[in-house]
C-alpha positions in Angstrom: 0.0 0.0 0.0 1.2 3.7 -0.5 0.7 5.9 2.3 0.7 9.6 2.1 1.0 12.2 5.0 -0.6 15.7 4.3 -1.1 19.0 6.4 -4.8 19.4 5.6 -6.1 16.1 6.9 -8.6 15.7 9.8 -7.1 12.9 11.4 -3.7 10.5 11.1 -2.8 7.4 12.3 0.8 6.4 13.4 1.6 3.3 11.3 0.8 1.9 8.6 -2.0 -1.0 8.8 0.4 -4.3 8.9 2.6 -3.1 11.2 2.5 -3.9 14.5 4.6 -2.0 16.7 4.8 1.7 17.0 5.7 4.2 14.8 5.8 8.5 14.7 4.3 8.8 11.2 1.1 11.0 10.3 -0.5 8.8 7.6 -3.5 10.6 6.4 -4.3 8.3 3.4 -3.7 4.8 2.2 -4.1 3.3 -1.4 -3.9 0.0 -1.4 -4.1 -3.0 -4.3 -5.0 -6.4 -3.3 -2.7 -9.0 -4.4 -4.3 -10.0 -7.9 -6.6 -7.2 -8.0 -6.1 -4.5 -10.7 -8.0 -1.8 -9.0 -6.9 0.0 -5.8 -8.8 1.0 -3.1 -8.5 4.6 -1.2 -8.5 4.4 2.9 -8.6 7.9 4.9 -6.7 7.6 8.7 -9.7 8.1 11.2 -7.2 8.0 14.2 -6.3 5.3 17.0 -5.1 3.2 13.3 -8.8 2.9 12.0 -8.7 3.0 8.3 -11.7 4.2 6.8 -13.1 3.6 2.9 -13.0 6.9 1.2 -15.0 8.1 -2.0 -11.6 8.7 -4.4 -11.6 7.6 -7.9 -7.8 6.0 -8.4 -6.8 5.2 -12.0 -5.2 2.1 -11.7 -2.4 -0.3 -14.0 -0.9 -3.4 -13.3 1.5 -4.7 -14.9 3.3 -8.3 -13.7 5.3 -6.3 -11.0 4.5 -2.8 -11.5 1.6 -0.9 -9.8 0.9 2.5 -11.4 -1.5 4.7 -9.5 -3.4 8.0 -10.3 -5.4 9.9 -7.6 -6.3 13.7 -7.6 -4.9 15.2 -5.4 -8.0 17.6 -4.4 -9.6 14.2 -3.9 -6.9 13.8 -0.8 -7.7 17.4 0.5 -3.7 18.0 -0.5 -3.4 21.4 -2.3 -0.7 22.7 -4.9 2.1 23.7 -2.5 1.4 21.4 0.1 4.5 19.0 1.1 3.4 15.3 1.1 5.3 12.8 2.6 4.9 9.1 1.4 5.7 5.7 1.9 5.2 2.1 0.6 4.4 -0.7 3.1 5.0 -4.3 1.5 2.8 -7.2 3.3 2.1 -10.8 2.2 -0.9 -12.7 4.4 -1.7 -9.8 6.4 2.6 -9.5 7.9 4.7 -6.4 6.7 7.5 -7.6 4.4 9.0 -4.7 4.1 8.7 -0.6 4.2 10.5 1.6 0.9 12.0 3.8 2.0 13.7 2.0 4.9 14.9 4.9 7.1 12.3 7.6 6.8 8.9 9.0 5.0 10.4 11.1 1.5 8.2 14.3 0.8 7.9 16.2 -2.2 5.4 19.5 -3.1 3.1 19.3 -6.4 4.1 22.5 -7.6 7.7 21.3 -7.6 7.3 18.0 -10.0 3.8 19.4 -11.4 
């Protein structure tokens, strides 16, 4: 799943949902895709790690390994020079494999790759 961390959300949770222990992160939003599913599904923190369904439209393409996403970005309450940080959390039967990048969230601003 790819989480993203953004200064205009209501709530956050601290990890992402397969990991266990505890974490300092402020995940506002997950998009996850289901192993062999080609559609993702959008998940908005609700605090104390509740992930709840949210209403976004996500373009998605799958190809063997490669997951390609599309979300806009007003539909994640992020606006044009808002820093959002991100994240991808790897898990296989419901146990985190692994979390890119390994030391810390990365941010970037839209304006600045838009």
């Amino acid at each position: 799943a790819l989480y993203l961390s953004s200064p205009h959300a209501a709530h956050y949770n601290a990890r992402p949902r397969a990991v266990e222990s505890y974490s300092r992160l402020a995940l506002a939003w997950e998009i996850a895709v289901e192993r062999g599913e080609t559609t993702a599904r959008v998940y908005r923190a609700d605090g104390q790690e509740v992930w709840r369904h949210a209403p976004a439209a996500v373009r998605t393409a799958v190809r063997g390994r490669v997951i390609e996403l599309a979300v806009r970005w007003r539909d994640l309450n992020v606006q044009w020079d808002d820093n959002v940080g991100w994240l991808v959390a790897l898990e296989q039967e419901g146990k985190l494999v692994e979390i890119l990048p390994a030391q810390e969230m990365q941010w970037f601003t839209l304006s600045q790759i838009g």
